[in-house]
C-alpha positions in Angstrom: -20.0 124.2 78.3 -16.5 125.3 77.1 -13.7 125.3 79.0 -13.5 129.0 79.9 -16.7 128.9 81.3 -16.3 125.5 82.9 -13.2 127.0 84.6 -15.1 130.1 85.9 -17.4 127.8 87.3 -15.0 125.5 89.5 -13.4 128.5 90.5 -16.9 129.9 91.8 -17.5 127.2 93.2 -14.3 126.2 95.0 -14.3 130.2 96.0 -18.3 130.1 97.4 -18.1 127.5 100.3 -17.5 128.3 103.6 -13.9 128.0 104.8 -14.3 126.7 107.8 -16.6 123.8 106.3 -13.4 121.9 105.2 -10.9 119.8 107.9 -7.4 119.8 107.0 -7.7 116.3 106.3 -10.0 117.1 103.7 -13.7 116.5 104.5 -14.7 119.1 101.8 -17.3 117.5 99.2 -17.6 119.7 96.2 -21.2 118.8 94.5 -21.3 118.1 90.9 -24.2 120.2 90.2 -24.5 123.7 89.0 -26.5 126.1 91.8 -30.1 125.3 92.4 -32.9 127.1 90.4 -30.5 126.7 87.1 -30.2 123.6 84.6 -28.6 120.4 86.5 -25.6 119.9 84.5 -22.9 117.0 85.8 -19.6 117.8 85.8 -17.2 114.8 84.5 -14.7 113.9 87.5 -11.8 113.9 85.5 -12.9 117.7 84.3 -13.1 118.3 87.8 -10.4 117.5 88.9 -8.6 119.4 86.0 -10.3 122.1 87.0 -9.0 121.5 90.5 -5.1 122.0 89.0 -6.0 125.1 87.4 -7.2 126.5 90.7 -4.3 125.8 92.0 -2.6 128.7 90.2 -5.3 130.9 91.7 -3.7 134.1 93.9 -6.3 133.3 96.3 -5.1 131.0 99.1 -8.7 129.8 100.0 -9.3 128.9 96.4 -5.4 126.2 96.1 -7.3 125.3 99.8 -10.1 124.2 98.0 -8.6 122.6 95.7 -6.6 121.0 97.1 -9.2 119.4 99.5 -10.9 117.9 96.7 -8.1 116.6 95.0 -7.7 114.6 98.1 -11.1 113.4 98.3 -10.6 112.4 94.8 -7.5 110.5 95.6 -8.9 108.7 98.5 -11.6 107.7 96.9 -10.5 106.1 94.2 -7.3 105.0 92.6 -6.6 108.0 90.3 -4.2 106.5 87.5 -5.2 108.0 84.4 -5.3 111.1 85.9 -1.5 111.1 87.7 -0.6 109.8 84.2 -2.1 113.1 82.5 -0.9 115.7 85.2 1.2 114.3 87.5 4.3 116.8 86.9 1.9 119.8 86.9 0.1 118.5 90.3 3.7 117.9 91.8 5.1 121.3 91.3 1.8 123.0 92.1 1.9 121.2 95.7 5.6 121.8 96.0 4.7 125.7 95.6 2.1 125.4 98.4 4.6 123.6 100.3 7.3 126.6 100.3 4.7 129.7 100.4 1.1 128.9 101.5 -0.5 129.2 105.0 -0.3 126.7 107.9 -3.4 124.7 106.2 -2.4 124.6 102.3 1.0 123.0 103.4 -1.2 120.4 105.4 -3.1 119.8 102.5 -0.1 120.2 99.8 1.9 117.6 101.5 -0.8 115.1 102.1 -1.7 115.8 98.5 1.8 115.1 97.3 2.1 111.7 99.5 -1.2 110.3 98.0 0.2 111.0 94.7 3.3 109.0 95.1 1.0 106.3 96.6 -0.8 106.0 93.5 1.8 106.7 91.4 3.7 103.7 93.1 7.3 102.7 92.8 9.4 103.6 89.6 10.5 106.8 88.0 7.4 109.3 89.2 7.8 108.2 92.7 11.8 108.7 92.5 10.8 112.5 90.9 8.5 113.0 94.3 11.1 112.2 96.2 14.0 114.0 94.6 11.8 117.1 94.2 10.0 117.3 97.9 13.2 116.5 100.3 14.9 119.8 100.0 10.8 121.9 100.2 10.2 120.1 103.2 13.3 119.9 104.7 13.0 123.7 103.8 9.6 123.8 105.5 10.6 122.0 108.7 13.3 124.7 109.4 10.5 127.6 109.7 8.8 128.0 112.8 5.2 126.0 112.0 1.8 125.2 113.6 1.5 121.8 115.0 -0.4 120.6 111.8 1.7 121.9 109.4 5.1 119.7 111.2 2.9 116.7 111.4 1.8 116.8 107.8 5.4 117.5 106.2 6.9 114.7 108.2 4.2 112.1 107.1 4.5 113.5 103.6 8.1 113.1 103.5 8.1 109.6 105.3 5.6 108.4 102.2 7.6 109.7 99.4 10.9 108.2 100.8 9.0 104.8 101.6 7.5 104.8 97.9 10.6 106.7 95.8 13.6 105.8 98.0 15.4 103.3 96.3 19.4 103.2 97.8 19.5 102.7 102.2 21.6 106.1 101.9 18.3 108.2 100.9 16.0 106.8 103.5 18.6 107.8 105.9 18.7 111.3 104.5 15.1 111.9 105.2 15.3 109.6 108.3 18.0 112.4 109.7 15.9 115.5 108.2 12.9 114.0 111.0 15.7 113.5 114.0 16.6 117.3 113.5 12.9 118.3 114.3 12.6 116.3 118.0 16.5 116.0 118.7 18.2 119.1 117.1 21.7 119.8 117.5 23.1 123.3 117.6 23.6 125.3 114.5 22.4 127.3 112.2 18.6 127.5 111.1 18.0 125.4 113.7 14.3 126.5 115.6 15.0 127.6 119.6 11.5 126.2 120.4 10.9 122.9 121.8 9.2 120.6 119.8 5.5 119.6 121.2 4.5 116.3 122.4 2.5 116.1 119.3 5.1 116.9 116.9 7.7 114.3 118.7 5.0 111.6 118.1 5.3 112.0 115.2 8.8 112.2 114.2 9.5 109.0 116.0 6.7 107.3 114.1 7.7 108.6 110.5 11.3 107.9 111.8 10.0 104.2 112.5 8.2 103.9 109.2 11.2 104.8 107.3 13.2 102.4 109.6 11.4 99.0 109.1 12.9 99.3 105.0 16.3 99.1 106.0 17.9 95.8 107.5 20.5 96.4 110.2 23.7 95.9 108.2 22.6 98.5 105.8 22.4 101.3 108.5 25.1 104.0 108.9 26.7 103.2 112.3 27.7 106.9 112.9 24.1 108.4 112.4 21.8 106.6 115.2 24.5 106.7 118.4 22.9 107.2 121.3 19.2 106.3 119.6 18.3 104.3 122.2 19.2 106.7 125.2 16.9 109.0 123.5 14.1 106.9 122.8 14.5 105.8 126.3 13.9 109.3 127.6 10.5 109.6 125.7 9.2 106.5 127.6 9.2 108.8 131.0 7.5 111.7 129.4 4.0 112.2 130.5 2.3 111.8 127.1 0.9 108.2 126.6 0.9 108.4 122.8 4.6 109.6 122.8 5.6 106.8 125.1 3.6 104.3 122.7 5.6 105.6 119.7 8.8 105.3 121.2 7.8 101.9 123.1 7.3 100.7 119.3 10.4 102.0 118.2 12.7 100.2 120.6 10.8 97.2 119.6 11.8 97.9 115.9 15.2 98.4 116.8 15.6 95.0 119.1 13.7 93.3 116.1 16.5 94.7 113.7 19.1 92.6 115.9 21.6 95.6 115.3 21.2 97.3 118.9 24.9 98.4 118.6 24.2 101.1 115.8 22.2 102.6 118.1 23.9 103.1 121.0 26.2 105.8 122.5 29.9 105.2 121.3 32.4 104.6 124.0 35.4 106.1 123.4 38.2 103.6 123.5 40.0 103.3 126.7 42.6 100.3 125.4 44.6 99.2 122.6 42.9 96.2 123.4 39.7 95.3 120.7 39.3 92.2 122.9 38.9 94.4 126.3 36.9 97.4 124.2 34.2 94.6 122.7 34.0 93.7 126.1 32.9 96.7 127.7 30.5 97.8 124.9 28.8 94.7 125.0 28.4 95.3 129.2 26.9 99.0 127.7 24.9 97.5 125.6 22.9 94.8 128.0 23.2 97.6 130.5 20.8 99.7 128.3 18.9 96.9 127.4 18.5 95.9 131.3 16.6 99.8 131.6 14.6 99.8 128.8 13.5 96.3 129.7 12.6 97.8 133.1 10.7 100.5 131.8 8.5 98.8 129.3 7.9 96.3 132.4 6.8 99.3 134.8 4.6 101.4 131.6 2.8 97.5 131.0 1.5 97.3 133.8 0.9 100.9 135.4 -1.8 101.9 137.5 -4.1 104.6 136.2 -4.3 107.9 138.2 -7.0 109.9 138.8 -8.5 111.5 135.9 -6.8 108.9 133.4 -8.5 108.0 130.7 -9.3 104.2 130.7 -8.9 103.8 126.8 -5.6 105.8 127.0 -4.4 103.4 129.7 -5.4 100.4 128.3 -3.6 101.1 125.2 -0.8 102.0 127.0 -0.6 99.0 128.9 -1.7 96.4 126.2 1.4 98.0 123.8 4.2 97.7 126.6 2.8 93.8 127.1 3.6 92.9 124.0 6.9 94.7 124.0 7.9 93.1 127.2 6.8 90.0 125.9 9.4 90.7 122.8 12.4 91.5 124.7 11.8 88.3 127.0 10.8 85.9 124.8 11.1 86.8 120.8 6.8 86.5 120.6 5.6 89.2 118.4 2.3 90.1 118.1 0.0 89.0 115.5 -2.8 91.5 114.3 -5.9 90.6 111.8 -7.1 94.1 109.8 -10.2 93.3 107.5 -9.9 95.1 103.9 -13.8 94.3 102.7 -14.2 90.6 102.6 -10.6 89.9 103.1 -8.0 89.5 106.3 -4.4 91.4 106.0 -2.1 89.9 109.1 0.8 91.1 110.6 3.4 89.3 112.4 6.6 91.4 113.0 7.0 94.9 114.2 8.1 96.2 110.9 4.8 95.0 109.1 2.3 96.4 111.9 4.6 99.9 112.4 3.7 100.3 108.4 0.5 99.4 108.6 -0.8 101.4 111.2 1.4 104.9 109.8 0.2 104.0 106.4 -3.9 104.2 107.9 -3.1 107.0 110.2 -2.0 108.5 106.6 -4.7 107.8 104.5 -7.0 107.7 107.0 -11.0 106.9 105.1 -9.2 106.5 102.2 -7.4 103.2 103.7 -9.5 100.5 102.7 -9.8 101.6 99.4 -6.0 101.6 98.5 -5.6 98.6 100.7 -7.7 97.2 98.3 -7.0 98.3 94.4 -3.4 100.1 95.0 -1.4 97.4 93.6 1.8 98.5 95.9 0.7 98.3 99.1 -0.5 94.7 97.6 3.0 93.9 97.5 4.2 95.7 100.5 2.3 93.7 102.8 2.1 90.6 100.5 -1.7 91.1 100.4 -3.7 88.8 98.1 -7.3 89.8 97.6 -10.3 86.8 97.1 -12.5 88.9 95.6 -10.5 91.4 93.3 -7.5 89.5 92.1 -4.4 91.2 91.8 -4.3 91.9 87.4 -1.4 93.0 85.4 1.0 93.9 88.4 3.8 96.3 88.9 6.6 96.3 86.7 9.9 94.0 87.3 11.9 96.9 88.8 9.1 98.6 90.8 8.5 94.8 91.9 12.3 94.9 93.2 12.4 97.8 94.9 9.1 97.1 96.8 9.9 93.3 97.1 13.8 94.2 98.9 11.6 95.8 101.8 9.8 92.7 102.0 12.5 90.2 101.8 13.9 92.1 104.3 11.1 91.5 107.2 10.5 88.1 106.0 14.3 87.6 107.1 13.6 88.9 110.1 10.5 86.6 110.5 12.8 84.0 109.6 15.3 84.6 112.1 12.6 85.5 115.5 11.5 82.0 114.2 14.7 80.1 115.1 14.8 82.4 118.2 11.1 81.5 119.2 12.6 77.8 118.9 15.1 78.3 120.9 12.7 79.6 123.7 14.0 82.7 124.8 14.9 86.3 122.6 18.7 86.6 121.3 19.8 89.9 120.9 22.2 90.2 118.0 24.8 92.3 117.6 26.1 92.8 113.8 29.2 94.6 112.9 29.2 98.1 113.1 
């Protein structure tokens, strides 16, 4: 079969199924087979998926859909190396199109498409290019007036490619802002009227979480995050349990960070005095702490209304239990995910915040990168029995992923001495 024909072909195919068959999330399968009644003739995966990228200049939306669904399936199912090494600047800018000027559901699919590519790609100079190339088209993409789904999927695509390509604190920030915009926007130009959905607040504190549990507390930009806490304080009274989770996990993050003063509203200085001003904003401080500690106490043990659902509840409650028992006495809790024969553990709120975006993210394609993606191997420190880690990344991919780490292992370290101790020190480090 030549290639002309071969490409008429995929495009028939990707053209002939029924829209409404495929989930943005991609649940498309396209078959490897010609149509019934003519000559069974397989179709070599890396064809298709060549074929795939050469859809994706089709003028036909539903066709880059398509495409773009299986491309996904592809990606989830299997570690696509050789193929990122072949057409990874063509994919990129293809997805980065759909990003700017397809519908609601090719941006969904675009941006998942492009995180999963920087997931494979892993950290070095492809994942920096992601990043450097998708900030400004998503940031552009945010400011337009989406559907639900479309928000959700640029903010998860932009947390990925900044948790895989950021390199430098000052870049993570950047994106970490870009999310803050969508929930908490402040007046000005470009700037969407409507208020953000439950949903689409989820979210951005979640990505906004993700991104936070790479940088340590002295590395944070005192100016950006005032009044952080207030905010995050405000979600925990909205009605939406999933909100109040993501925000409950958030102020978690930021006690275990030991840098609660970055994130707190500046007082404007009412002495010459530094003695008398430290003073006061360390009464703030523990005042703010005092309520949040109140209201993780009430939302842990809240009684179910009715017409509550009982999983929703429980959740809720078992969440705001182990914050409470955080905040009181420096225990975090410890979480056991089985990856095929093997056990991946958590034991800080960084590790499980990642881990839990990162499966929402890939969603059936999880255990699969959890268990041949040689990055998230070194993310979480993962060491598989049965399929030894071979080769490995290279020494400055291995920094960049291994500063994250030594980060949370210093914070392991320090809730250690606290744990000793027998109660939870807050720390405050200098702004």
């Amino acid at each position: 079969m030549g290639r002309r024909s071969a490409s008429k072909k995929s495009a028939a195919m990707l053209d002939s199924d029924d829209e409404d068959s495929m989930s943005s999330s991609s649940s498309m399968r396209v078959d490897n087979v010609v149509e019934p009644g003519t000559e069974e003739v397989l179709v070599d995966k890396d064809n298709l998926l060549d074929e795939c990228v050469d859809a994706l200049f089709e003028k036909r939306g539903s066709t880059r859909e398509k495409a773009l669904a299986s491309i996904i399936e592809a990606f989830n199912n299997s570690l696509q190396h050789e193929f990122v090494e072949k057409k990874f600047a063509t994919l990129l800018h293809r997805c980065l199109n759909s990003i700017k000027k397809g519908s609601a559901k090719e941006v969904s699919l675009a941006s998942h498409a492009t995180g999963l590519l920087t997931l494979t790609s892993g950290p070095g100079e492809k994942a920096l290019e992601v990043f450097e190339e998708s900030v400004s088209s998503v940031s552009e993409a945010l400011r337009i007036k989406p559907e639900t789904s479309k928000i959700s999927s640029l903010l998860e695509c932009l947390a990925v490619v900044t948790f895989v390509g950021g390199e430098e604190p000052e870049q993570t920030e950047k994106s970490m802002q870009i999310m803050w915009q969508v929930a908490h926007p402040k007046l000005g130009p470009n700037v969407a009227v409507a208020k953000p959905s439950p949903a689409v607040i989820t979210m951005v504190v979640s990505a906004w979480s993700f991104l936070l549990t790479t940088i340590g507390g002295r590395d944070l930009n005192s100016k950006s995050w005032q009044g952080a806490i207030s905010y995050l304080s405000t979600l925990l009274e909205k009605d939406d349990r999933q909100l109040r989770i993501a925000a409950g996990e958030a102020l978690a993050l930021i006690f275990e960070t030991g840098s609660l003063e970055k994130f707190c509203e500046g007082e404007t200085k009412v002495s010459t005095n530094d003695e008398e001003n430290n003073s006061r904003k360390s009464m703030y401080i523990n005042g703010l702490k005092d309520k949040v500690l109140n209201q993780v106490r009430g939302l842990s043990s809240e009684a179910g209304g009715k017409g509550t659902a009982k999983k929703d509840l429980n959740s809720q409650r078992n969440t705001f239990r182990d914050i409470l028992e955080f905040i009181e006495d420096g225990y975090t809790p410890e979480t056991s995910t089985k990856i095929g024969g093997d056990v991946l553990k958590t034991s800080t709120w960084a590790e499980l915040i990642q881990l839990n975006f990162l499966k929402h993210f890939l969603g059936g394609g999880f255990v699969k990168h959890m268990q041949d993606n040689q990055f998230l191997h070194e993310v979480f420190g993962l060491v598989l029995n049965k399929k030894p880690i071979s080769g490995g990344l290279s020494v400055a991919a291995k920094k960049t992923v291994n500063k994250a780490r030594t980060q949370l292992l210093n914070k392991q370290r320090m809730l250690s001495q606290d744990k000793n101790a027998g109660h939870f020190a807050v720390g405050f480090a200098e702004a």
